[in-house]
N, C-alpha and C positions, 0 to 999 in steps of 0.2 A: 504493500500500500504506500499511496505516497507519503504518507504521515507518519510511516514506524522511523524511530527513531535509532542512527544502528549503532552510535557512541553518547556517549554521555562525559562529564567531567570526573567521573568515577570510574579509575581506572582499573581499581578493582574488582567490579561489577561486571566493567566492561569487560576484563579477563576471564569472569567465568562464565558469563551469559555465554559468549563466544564461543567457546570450550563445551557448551551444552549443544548448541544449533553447529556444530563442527561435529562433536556425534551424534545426534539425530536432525538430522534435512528436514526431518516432517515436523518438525515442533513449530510453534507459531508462537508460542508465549512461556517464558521464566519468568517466575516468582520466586527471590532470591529476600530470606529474614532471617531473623537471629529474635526466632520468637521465648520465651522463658524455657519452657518445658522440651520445645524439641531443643535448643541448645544444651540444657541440662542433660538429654538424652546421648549428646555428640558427645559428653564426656565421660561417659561410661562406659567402659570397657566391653561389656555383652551390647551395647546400644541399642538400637530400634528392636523390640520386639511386639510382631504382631500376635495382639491376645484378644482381642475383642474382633465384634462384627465387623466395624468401623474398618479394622486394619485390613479388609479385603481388598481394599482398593492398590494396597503395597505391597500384598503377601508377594515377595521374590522379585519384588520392581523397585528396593531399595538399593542403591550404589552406594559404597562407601568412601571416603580418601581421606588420608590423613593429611588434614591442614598444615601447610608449610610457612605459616608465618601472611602478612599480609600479601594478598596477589595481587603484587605491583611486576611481576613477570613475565613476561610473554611464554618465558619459554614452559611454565607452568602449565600454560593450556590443555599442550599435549596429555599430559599426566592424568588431569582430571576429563577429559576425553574419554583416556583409555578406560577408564573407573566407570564410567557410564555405558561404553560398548560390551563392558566384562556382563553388564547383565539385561538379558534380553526383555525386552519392554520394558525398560529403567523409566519411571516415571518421577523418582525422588532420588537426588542427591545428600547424603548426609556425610556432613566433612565435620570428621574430628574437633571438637574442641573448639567451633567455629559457627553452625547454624547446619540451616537446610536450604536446597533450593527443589522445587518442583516445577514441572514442565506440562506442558501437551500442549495439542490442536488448535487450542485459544484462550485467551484470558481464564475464560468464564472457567475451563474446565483446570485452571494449573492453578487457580484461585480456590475452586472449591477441595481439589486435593491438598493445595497447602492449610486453610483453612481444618482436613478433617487428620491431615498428619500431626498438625500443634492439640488435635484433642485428644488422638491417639498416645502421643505423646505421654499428655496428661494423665489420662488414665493409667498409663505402664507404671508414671510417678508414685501416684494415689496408693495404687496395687501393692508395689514393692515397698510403700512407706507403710502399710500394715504390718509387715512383717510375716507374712505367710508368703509361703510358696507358692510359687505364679503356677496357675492351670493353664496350660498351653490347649489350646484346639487341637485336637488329628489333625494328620495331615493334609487327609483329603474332604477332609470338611472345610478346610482355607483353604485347596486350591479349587474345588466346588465354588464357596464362595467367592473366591479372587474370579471365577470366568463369568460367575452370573450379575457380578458387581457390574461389569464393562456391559451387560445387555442395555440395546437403544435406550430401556426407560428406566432403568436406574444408571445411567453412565455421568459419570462427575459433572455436575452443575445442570442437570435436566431438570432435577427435581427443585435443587436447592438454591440456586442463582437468584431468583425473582428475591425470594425471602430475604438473602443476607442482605442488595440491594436492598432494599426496604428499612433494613436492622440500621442503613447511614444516613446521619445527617450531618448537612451543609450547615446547620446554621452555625 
């Protein structure tokens, strides 16, 4: 479009957005945060674990990399490329000790998976701050869930776009 924007004065942004649309050609939108929870997550040694329904949208589409300090690098790119091609249908980036970035097809939909990655998140938090031992799903009840999550009318932001829209205001 003639309106997307393809640099910014943020040069580390602009190194990793780049690094994400350099491994996947079909992506149309990064959303790149260092929201509470999923960054608290990045510092975790076991990290992202998908435990709930919610996490179907990730189950095996999480990349990881380990943060090398601010990406003011070029030559960084490659790196975190690779990280993202290591896993098939990579729809979330999770860099170590640093935040998350998530992607897809369009705003709408790299908005509403980052939006339900920072509640995933949260929950794994919540879970582990009980002090019980986390109940992992079977396996093939999350990957069940992970294929029927992607159908036309549950697919990220079909349902849930209007709403969160709604949830902002301007004044």
């Amino acid at each position: 479009p003639d309106d997307l924007v393809y640099s910014s004065s943020n040069v580390t942004a602009d190194i990793i957005h780049d690094a994400v649309y350099s491994a996947r050609p079909d992506i149309k939108a990064v959303i790149h945060l260092h929201t509470p929870a999923a960054t608290t997550i990045s510092c975790l040694e076991e990290g992202f674990q998908p435990i709930t329904q919610e996490c179907a949208y990730f189950y095996g589409k999480v990349a990881t990399y380990d943060w090398d300090g601010v990406s003011d690098d070029t030559s960084e790119g490659p790196q975190i490329s690779a990280a993202i091609k290591a896993v098939e249908g990579c729809n979330t980036l999770l860099m170590h000790n640093h935040g998350f970035v998530c992607f897809g097809p369009s705003v709408r939909h790299a908005w509403v998976l980052a939006y339900y990655f920072e509640k995933c998140c949260e929950i794994q938090l919540r879970a582990m701050q009980s002090g019980g031992k986390l109940r992992r799903p079977k396996k093939a009840v999350m990957q069940k869930a992970a294929k029927d999550s992607y159908l036309p009318e549950f697919a990220p932001g079909v349902c849930e776009w209007e709403a969160l829209c709604e949830m902002i205001s301007f004044d």
